[in-house]
N, C-alpha and C positions, 0 to 999 in steps of 0.2 A: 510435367508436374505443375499442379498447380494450385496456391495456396494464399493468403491472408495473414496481416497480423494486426492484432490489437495490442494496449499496453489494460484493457480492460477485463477479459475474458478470464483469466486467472482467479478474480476476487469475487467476479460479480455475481450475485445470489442468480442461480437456474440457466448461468452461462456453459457449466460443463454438461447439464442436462438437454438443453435444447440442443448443442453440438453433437451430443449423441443420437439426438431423436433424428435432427438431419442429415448425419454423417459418421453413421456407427461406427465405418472400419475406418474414417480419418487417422492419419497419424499425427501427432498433436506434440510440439516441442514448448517447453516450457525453458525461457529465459529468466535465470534467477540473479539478480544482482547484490551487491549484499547492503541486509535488509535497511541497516540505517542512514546509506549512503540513497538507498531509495526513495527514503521515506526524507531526506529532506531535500530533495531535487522534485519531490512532488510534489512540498508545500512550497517550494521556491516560485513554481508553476502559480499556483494558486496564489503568493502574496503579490506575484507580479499583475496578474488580472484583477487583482482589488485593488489596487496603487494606480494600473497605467490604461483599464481595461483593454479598448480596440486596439491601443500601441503595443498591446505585448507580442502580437501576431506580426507584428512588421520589425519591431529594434531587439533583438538577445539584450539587449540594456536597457526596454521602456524607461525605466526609472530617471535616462539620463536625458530622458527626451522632450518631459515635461518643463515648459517655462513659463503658466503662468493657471493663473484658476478658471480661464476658460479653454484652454487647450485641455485640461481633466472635465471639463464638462461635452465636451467635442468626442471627447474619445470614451464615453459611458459605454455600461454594456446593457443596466439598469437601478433602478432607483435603490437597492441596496448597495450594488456596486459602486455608486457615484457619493452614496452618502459616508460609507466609508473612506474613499478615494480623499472627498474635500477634508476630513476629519486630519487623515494623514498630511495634507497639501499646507494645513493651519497650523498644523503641530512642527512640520518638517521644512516649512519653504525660508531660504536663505532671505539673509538678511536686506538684498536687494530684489527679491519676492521675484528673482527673476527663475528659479530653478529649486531646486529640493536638496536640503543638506545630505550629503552620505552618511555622516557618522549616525546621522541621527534617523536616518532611513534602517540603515542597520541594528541601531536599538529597538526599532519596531519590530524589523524581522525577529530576531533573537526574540524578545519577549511575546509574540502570537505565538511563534515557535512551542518556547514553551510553554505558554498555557493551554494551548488545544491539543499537545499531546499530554501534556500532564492531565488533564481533564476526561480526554480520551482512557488512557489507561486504567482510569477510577473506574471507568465503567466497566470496561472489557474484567477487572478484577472482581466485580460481584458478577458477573456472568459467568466465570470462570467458577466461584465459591458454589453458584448454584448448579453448576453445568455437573460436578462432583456429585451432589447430591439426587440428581436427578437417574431415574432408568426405567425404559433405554433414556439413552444420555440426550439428548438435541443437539442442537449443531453451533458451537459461539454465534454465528450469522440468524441465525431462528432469535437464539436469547438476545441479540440487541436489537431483534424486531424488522432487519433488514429486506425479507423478504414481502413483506407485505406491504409494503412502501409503495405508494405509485411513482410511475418513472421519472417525475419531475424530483420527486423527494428522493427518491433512491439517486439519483445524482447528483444532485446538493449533498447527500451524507456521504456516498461514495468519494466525491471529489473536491469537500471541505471537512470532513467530520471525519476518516477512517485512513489517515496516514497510518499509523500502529498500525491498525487490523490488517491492513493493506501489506504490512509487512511480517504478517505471521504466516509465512509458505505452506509451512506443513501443514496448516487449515484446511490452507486451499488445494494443495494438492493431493489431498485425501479426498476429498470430494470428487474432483477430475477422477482418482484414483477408485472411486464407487460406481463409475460408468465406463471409462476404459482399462482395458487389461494392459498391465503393464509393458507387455511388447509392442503398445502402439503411443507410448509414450516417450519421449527423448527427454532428459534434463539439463542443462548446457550454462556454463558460470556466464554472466556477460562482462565479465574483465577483461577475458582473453580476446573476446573479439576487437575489442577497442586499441588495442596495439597490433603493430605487425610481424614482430615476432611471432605472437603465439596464435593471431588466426587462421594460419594453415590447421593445425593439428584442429582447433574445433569445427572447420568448416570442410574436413574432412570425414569428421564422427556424423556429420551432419548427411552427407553425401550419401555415406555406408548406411542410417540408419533408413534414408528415402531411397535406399535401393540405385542410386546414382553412380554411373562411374567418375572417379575423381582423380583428376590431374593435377590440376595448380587450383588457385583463388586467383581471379584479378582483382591485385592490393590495388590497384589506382583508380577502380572505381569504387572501392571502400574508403578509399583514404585522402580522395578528392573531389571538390566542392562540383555540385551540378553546373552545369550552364546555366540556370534560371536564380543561381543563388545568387543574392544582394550582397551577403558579406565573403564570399569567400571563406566559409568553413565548409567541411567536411558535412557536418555534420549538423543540420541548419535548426533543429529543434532544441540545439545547445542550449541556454539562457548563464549570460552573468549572473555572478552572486553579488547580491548589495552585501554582504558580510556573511561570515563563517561562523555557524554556531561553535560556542565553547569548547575545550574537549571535555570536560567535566560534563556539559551537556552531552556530548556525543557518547562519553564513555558511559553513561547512567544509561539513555536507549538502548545502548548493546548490550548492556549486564540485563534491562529486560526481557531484551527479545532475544536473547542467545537461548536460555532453555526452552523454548519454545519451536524452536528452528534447527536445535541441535538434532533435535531429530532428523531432519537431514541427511546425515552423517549415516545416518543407519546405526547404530550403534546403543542410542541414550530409548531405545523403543517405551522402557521401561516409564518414563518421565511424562509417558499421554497421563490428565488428568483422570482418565477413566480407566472403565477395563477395554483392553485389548480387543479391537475387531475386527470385520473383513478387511475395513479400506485402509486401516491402518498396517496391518499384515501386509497388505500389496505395496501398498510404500515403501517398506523395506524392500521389498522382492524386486518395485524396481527400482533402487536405487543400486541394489548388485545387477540387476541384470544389466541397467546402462554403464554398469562400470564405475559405478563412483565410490563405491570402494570395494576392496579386494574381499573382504568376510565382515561377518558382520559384527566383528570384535576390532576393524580396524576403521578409520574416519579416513572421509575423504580430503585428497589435496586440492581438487578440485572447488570445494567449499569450506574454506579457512574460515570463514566467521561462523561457520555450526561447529567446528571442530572442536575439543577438548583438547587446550595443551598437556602436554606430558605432566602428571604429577597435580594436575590442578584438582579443582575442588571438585565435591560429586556430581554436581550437575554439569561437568565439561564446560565452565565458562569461567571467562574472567570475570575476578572480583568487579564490585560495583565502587563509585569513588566515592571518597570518606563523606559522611554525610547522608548517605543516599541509601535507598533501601535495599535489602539483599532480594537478589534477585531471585525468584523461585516461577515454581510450573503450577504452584497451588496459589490461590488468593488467602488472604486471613478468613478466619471463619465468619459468616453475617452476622452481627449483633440484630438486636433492634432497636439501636440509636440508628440504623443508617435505613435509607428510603426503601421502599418495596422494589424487590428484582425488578429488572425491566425483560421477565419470560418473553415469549413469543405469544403464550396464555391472555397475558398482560397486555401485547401490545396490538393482538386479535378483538380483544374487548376495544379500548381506543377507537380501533379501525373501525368498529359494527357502529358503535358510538358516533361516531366522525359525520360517516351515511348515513346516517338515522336524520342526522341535522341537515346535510345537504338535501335528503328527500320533504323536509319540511319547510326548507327556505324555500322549496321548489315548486310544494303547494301554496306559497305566502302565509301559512302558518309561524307564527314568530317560534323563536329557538328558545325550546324549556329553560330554564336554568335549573342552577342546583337547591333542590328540597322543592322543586316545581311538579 
């Protein structure tokens, strides 16, 4: 048997398409974490490359490695990376300028944190308002233009700009779910793998679903540092935290992204912002047929953070923290105080736009302007 893994291939716009074209009968397991615990281990990834750039790939703690404003010039990745970097180095460097405060590294994290997802959401929320109004519907990845992106862009937004998105599953697994049939798909929590108690039982489902006979796991090559590892973890893609976002922060992401994901569950079907269709049908079908839960009036145990507590409110999630807005599956309706959609329509125009100008810098015809 033999196979690959990315942590990219789930989100990324024409990833389950191309997979198909090259590997129709592939059988394709989907590792789903839960979502807001992913989404800030991904910008942790990211604020560490903007702080420490080339040191993130050698220290789990870059941050503690820095001591002085030309070891952050030494360790660039590029000229945005480094002009950010110094910004932090002026704002953050100890009083004997020999290293970078924590506390105060941590107020940074915390506040990017929140503004690029809070920022993010705004958006994904009129895509959303218009995604309702539209038929046939588009795909959230079409309305915030993601696909047309060239691969330099599509990876700056993928890997700076699309924490939320990144953690809306059921998006993406509808997708995957519009090119494979559900019996060639696996779903699998990644909590359980991460302890030893409970990776037998998944790495077992795992065995049975590739047709594998299974006996044991060897836990001690899960559960123990390579030979080539520097620190002695397990698990060497690990990274320290410079600080723990709030729970108030954490609990407001999850009241977002619960109805969105609760689909999952198999159960809240009802809650897609549109009407009901193929890929979404097969979502549920396989979320029974992988067993993740027993009918489809019941939630799985398997995925506690899509799940509906007993008795909770109708969209199966917990409440959002005082302050904060209630969480829903619908966006407010568009006024026209707020900016034009950003369609896929929209951001197609841009694009012809974009090339129009690169083919006339290309003749040395100067670049029109506007009312030109």
């Amino acid at each position: 048997v033999r196979g690959e893994v990315s942590a990219t291939y789930l989100d990324y716009p024409r990833a389950a398409e191309r997979a198909f074209a090259l590997l129709p009968f592939a059988k394709v397991v989907l590792l789903l974490r839960e979502p807001a615990a992913r989404l800030v281990s991904s910008f942790n990834m990211r604020w560490q490359v903007e702080v420490c750039g080339k040191l993130t790939w050698t220290r789990r703690d870059c941050f503690k490695g820095l001591s002085s404003r030309e070891q952050v010039k030494e360790h660039a990745v590029g000229p945005f990376q480094l002009a950010a970097a110094l910004k932090v180095w002026a704002r953050c460097q100890t009083p004997g300028g020999d290293g970078l405060d924590a506390s105060c590294l941590g107020a940074d994290f915390v506040e990017k944190l929140a503004n690029r997802t809070r920022r993010e959401r705004r958006e994904i929320d009129v895509c959303l308002a218009a995604l309702e109004a539209d038929a046939p519907p588009l795909s959230l990845g079409r309305c915030l233009g993601l696909p047309i992106l060239s691969q330099r862009k599509l990876y700056k937004r993928m890997e700076d700009g699309a924490y939320v998105y990144r953690s809306m599953y059921a998006e993406h697994v509808a997708v995957w779910l519009s090119y494979f049939p559900p019996e060639q798909l696996l779903v699998l929590p990644s909590e359980p793998l991460f302890e030893r108690a409970t990776v037998e039982a998944q790495m077992s489902r795992l065995a049975a679903f590739l047709g594998l006979d299974y006996k044991e796991t060897n836990q001690e090559v899960l559960f123990s540092a390579s030979p080539a590892s520097v620190t002695g973890a397990p698990h060497e893609n690990g990274r320290e935290y410079v600080a723990t976002p709030p729970p108030e922060m954490l609990a407001d992401l999850r009241a977002w992204l619960c109805p969105h994901n609760a689909r999952l569950a198999g159960r809240r079907i009802e809650l897609w912002p549109r009407p009901l269709h193929n890929a979404q049908a097969r979502l549920a079908g396989l979320l029974l047929a992988n067993g993740l839960v027993p009918s489809a009036s019941d939630l799985s145990a398997d995925l506690p953070w899509a799940a509906a507590p007993p008795g909770g409110p109708t969209i199966g999630c917990e409440p959002a923290p005082a302050g904060a807005a209630a969480p829903s599956t619908r966006a407010p309706p568009v006024t026209t105080a707020q900016p034009p959609l950003p369609t896929a329509a929209n951001a197609e125009t841009r694009h012809a736009r974009d090339e129009g100008h690169k083919r006339r810098r290309a003749k040395g015809r100067p670049k029109r302007m506007n009312g030109g």
